[in-house]
N, C-alpha and C positions, 0 to 999 in steps of 0.2 A: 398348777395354775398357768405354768408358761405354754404348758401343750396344750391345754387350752384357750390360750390366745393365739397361738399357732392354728390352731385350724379354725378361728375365727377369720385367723388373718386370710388363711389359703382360699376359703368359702367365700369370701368379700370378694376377693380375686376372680376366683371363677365365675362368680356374680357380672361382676366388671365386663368380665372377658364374653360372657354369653350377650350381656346386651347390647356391646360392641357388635357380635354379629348380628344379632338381632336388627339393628341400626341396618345395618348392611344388607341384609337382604331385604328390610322393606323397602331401602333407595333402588335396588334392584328390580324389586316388583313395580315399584311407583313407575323405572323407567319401560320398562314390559307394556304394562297396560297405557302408556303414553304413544308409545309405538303402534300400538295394535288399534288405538282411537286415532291416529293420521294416519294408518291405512285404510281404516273403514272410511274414514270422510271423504280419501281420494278414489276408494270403490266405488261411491254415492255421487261422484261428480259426474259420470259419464253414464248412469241412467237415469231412464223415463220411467216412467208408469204407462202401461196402454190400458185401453180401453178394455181389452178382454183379462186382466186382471195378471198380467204377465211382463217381466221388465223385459228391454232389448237395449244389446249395447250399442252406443252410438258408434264406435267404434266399427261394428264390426255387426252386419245387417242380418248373416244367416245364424249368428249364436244367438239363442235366446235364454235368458235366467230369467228364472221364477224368482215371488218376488218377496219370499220367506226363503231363509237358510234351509240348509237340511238337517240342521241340528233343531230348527225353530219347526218344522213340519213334525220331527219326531215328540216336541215337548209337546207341542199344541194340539195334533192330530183330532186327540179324542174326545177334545171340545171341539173342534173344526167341522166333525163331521156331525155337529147338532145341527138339525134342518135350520134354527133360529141363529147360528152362528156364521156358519161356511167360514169360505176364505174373505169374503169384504167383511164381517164380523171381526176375524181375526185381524184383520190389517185395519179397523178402524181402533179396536185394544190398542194397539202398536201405536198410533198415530196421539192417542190421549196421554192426557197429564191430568193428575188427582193427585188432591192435598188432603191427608190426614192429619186432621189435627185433636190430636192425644193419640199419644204411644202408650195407650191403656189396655182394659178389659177388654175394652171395645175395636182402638185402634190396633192392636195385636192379629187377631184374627182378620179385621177385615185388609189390611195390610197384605199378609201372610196370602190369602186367596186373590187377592188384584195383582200381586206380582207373579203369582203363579200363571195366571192367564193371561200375564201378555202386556199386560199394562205399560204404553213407552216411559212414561215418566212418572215417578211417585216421592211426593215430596210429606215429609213426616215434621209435626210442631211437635214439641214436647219440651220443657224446660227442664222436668224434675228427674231425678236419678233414681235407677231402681233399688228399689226394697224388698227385704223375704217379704214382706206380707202381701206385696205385689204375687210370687211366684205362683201361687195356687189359680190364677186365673189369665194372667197375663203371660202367654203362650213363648211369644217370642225374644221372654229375658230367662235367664237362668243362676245358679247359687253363684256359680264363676262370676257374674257379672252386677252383683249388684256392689252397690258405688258408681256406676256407671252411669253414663248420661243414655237415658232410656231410648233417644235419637240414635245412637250411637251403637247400643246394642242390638233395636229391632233393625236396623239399615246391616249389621253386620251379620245376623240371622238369613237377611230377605237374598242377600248377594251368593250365599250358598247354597238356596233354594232355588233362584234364580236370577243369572250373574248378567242376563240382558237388557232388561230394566235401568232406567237412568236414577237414581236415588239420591235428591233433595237435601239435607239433615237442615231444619232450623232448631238450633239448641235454644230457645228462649220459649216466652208463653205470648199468645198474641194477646195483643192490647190495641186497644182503640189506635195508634201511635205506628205500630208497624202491618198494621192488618193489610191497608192497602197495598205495599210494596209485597206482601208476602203472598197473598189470597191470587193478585193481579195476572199471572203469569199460566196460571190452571186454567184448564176446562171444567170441573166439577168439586165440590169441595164435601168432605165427609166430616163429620159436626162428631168426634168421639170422645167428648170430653163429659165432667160430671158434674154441672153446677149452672146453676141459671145463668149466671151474669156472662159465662160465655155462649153460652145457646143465645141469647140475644145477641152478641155481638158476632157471630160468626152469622148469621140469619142476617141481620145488619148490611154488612158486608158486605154476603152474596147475593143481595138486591142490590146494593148502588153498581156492584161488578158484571150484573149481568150474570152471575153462577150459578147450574140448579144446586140442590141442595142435601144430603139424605143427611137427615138427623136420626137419633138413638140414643135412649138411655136404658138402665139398668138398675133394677134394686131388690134385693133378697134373692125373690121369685118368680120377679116378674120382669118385662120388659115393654117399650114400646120403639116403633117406628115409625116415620113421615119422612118422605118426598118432599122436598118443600121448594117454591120459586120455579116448576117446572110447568109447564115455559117459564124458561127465565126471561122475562118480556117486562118492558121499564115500566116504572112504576106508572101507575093511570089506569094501564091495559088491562080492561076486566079480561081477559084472554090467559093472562098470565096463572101461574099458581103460586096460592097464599104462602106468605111467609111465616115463622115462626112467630111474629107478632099479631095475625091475625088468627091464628088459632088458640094462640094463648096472649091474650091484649094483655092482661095484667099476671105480673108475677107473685106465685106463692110465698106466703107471709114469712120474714123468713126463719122464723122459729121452727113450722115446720117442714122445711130442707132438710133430708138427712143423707149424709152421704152413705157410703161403703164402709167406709172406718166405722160410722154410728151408729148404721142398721142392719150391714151384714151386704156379702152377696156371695151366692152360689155360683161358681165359674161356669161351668156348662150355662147358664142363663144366659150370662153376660157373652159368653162365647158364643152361641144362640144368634145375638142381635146382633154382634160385628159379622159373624158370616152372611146374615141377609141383607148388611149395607153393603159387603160388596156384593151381593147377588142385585140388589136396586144397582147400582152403580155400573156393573156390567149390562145391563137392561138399558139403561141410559145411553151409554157409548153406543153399545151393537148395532143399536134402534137407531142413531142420528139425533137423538134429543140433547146433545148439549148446547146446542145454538136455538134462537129460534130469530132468525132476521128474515124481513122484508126482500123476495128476489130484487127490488128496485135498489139494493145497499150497491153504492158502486165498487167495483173492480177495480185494483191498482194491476198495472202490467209488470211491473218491477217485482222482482223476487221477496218475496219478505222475509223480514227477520226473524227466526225464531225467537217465541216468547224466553227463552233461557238460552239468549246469548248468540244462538248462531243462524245460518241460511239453513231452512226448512223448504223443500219443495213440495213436501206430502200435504202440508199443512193446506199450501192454496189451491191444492185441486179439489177441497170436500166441498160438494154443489152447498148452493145456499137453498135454504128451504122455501119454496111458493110461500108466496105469500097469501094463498089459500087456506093453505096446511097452516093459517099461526092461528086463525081466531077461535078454535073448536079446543082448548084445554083439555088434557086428560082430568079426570075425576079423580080430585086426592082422596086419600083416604088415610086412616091411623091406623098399626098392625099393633094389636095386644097380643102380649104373650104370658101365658101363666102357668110355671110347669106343675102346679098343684091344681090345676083343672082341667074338665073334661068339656068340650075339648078347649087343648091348651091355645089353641089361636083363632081370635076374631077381628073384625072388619070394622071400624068403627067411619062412615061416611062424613066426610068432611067438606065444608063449603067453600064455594070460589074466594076470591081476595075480599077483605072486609072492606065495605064501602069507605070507612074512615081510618082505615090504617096508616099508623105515623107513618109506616116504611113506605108501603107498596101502594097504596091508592093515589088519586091524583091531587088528594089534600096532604101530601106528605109532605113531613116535615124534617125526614133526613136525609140530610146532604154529607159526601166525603169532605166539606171543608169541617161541618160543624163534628164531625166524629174525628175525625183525626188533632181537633184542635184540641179537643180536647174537654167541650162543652157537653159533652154524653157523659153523663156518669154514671157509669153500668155499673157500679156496686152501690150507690144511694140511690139506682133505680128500683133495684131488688133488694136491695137492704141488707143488712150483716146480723147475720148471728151472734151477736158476742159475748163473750163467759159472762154469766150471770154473776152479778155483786150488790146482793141484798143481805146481806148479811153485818152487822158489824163485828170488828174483828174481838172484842167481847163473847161474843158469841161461835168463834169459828178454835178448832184447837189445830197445830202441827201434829202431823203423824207420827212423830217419834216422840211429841209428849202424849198419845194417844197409848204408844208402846209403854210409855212410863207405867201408864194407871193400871194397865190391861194385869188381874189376879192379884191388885191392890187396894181395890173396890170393885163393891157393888153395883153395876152399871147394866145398861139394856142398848145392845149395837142394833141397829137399823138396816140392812144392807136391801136399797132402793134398785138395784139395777131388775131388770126381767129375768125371769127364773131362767130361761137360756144361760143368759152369763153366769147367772149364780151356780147354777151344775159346772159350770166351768172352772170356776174355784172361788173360794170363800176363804173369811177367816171364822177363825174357829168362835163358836160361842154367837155368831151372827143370826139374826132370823131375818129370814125373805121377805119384803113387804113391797111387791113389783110397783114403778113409779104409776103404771098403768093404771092397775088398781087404785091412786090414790085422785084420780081427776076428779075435779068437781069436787063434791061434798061427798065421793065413796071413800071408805074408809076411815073417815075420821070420826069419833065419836059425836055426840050433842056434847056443848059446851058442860064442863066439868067432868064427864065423863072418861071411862078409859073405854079407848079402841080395843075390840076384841084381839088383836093381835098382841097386845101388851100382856106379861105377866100378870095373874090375880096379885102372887106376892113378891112384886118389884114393890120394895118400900117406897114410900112417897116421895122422900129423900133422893132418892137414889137417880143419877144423870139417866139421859136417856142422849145417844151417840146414832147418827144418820151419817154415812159413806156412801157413795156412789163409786163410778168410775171414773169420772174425772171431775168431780169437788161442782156442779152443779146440779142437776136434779136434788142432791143432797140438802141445798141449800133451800129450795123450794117447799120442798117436805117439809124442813125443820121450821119455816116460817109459819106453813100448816099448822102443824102440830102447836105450836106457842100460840096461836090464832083461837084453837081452837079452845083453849083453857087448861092446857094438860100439864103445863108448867106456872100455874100460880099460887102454886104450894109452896115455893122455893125451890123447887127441882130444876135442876142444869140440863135445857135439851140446846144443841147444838152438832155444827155437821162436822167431819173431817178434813178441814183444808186440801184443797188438789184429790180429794180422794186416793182410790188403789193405785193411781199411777205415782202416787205421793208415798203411797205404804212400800210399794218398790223403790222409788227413789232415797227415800232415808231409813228401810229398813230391813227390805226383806229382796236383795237384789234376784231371789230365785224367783220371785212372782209371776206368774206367767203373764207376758206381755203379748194383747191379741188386738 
């Protein structure tokens, strides 16, 4: 026992002793990359840009520098030499800032390829910390890293992929409350999140900011895309393009919302439509579309500040766009994707700004005071989900009194999930009867009758048990089922409380948790 506390003690030690170094050489690197950032700022003080696309030092008239590194010429080359790219393509990449917001399915990949091409500034929202069940689609977290704040790990990924890039982290989730301080400071915003209430508020947003927009979601097998607010041009200007709330004015009911957790997705999908947000996204920059002002916007002669913090010279040489070039909107359109069809992607033609759009039209009715104060309520606009409780607790049993009965009686289990999950695993003695199956008046008998899925010789007597996978659809069934007269014999039908994630909590910690 004591050499065993012995090398308890020595192992703490060594412990001690490595993260003391550890300590030490990140104060080491901190001051490295401190140094290396006030030399580049004092390289940057004494050039220009010219005109033929070439830096020259003020210093020193017959030296002329190019106006990419040679390190940046060797990463970038092979997009450079795209006829729709060249060198002012590449140096307008360099010159932007995009905010992704969700370090998801979605933000992963499109992340991953915006920093690979160049992108000056990328700033990543994400609040939540990664999970295995993240790992199978969300690219740029790994086993190492979950518990990690998912800001933290895709920023620590993109800097080894590409260490030129300026990288952002806000560790939080955007809310009406900090959207503007956060959104404000970007040229483009990327919508990679999964849930209505923030697709409205990031759509929101990027009309009072002036931001185009590419939005994406994802689910099973399918995906879509939209460009949205592009021209970002204020609200009134039928010139502009529609926001997220004129293409979808009202939000889905929200019972049927179903996320990733609830209906699945296939990574490659979802991987799919984060690579083509950053492919819109590079479209956007290369092209000049992420402004769209009036040539008559005056000119300050003073240097401006950089949106994040410091003197930018590249910033106020990008020409402003004629004011020719604003009234003619590109043609939005929505990109479907379905990788169980042939073919797997169509066009769906989409219309200019809705004449009565809260956001974007000239009858609008949102303003950054009223969203930030707090008068928007984006979850009672789209409504919540929440656990179903129809049931009374008479009627509902604990899983481990459920364990009790199980080969102590006679009984008939119900297990409601879709036959997907069901091959996934069951408990034993359960019969499949998908929720699908049970909509409407299918499946259920004519009053007094038995459902063909019921035993001939389940005694009358005998309970009848509904599980699900998380203690709701369960509940709904069972209500069915009592409705329809199949318990007025005396027979006990009732669901599982909390379902299979309840069977694993109080009883069976091997359950597979998916």
């Amino acid at each position: 026992m004591d050499s065993a506390t012995a090398s308890a003690e020595t192992l703490r030690n060594q412990i001690s002793a490595t993260e003391d170094e550890l300590k030490r050489l990140k104060e080491q690197l901190a001051s490295v990359e401190a140094h290396d950032a006030e030399a580049a700022q004092r390289g940057m003080a004494g050039l220009d840009l010219s005109a033929a696309g070439l830096v020259t030092e003020n210093g020193s008239e017959n030296e002329r520098k190019w106006p990419l590194s040679e390190e940046e010429y060797k990463r970038y080359g092979r997009q450079m030499i795209v006829p729709s790219i060249g060198i002012q393509g590449q140096l307008h990449l360099k010159e932007a800032s995009v905010l992704i917001v969700g370090a998801g399915g979605l933000g992963c990949p499109a992340a991953a390829y915006l920093a690979g091409a160049g992108v000056g500034t990328i700033g990543i929202v994400d609040g939540d910390e990664v999970e295995t069940s993240n790992l199978h689609r969300q690219i740029l977290h790994s086993t190492a890293k979950v518990g990690m704040k998912k800001v933290d790990s895709a920023i620590s990924y993109l800097k080894t992929l590409n260490p030129n890039p300026t990288y952002i982290p806000h560790r939080t989730h955007l809310t009406p409350q900090n959207s503007t301080s956060i959104v404000a400071p970007y040229d483009l915003i990327l919508d990679c999140t999964d849930h209505p209430t923030s697709r409205y508020l990031i759509s929101d947003i990027s009309v009072l900011l002036s931001k185009p927009l590419v939005s994406a979601s994802a689910l099973r097998t399918d995906g879509q895309l939209i460009v949205l607010n592009s021209p970002p041009l204020p609200p009134g200007n039928e010139a502009g393009g529609p926001c997220y709330r004129c293409v979808f004015p009202k939000p889905p009911p929200a019972e049927s919302v179903v996320s990733c957790g609830d209906g699945g997705i296939l990574g490659p999908v979802v991987g799919v439509m984060g690579v083509l947000q950053a492919l819109e996204a590079v479209k956007l920059i290369v092209g000049g579309k992420l402004k769209a002002e009036p040539a008559s916007t005056p000119q300050s002669d003073s240097k401006p500040k950089s949106k994040f913090g410091s003197e930018s010279e590249s910033k106020s040489e990008q020409p402003t766009i004629p004011a020719a070039a604003v009234p003619v909107p590109v043609a939005a359109s929505m990109l479907l994707f379905s990788a169980l069809s042939s073919p797997a992607f169509r066009n769906v033609r989409l219309r200019a700004r809705r004449p009565k759009c809260f956001a974007c039209s000239s009858e609008a009715g949102l303003s950054l005071e009223g969203l930030t104060s707090g008068s928007l309520d984006y979850v009672l606009f789209c409504g919540v989900n929440m656990p179903i409780n129809i049931l009374a607790p008479d009627e509902r049993i604990e899983a481990n009194h459920y364990r009790d009965i199980r080969g102590k009686e006679k009984h008939f289990l119900v297990d409601v999930r879709e036959k997907v999950q069901f091959d996934i695993c069951s408990l034993e003695g359960s019969v499949n009867v998908p929720f699908s199956s049970l909509q409407g008046n299918r499946g259920i008998a004519p009053e007094g009758k038995r459902p063909a899925w019921v035993p001939d010789d389940l005694p009358d007597e005998a309970p009848i048990y509904v599980v699900c996978r998380l203690g709701n659809d369960s509940q709904v069934v069972t209500r069915k089922l009592k409705e329809s007269g199949l318990g007025t014999e005396g027979r006990f039908i009732g669901d599982i409380k909390g379902g299979l994630k309840a069977w694993r909590e109080q009883v069976d910690a091997s359950w597979p948790e998916y």
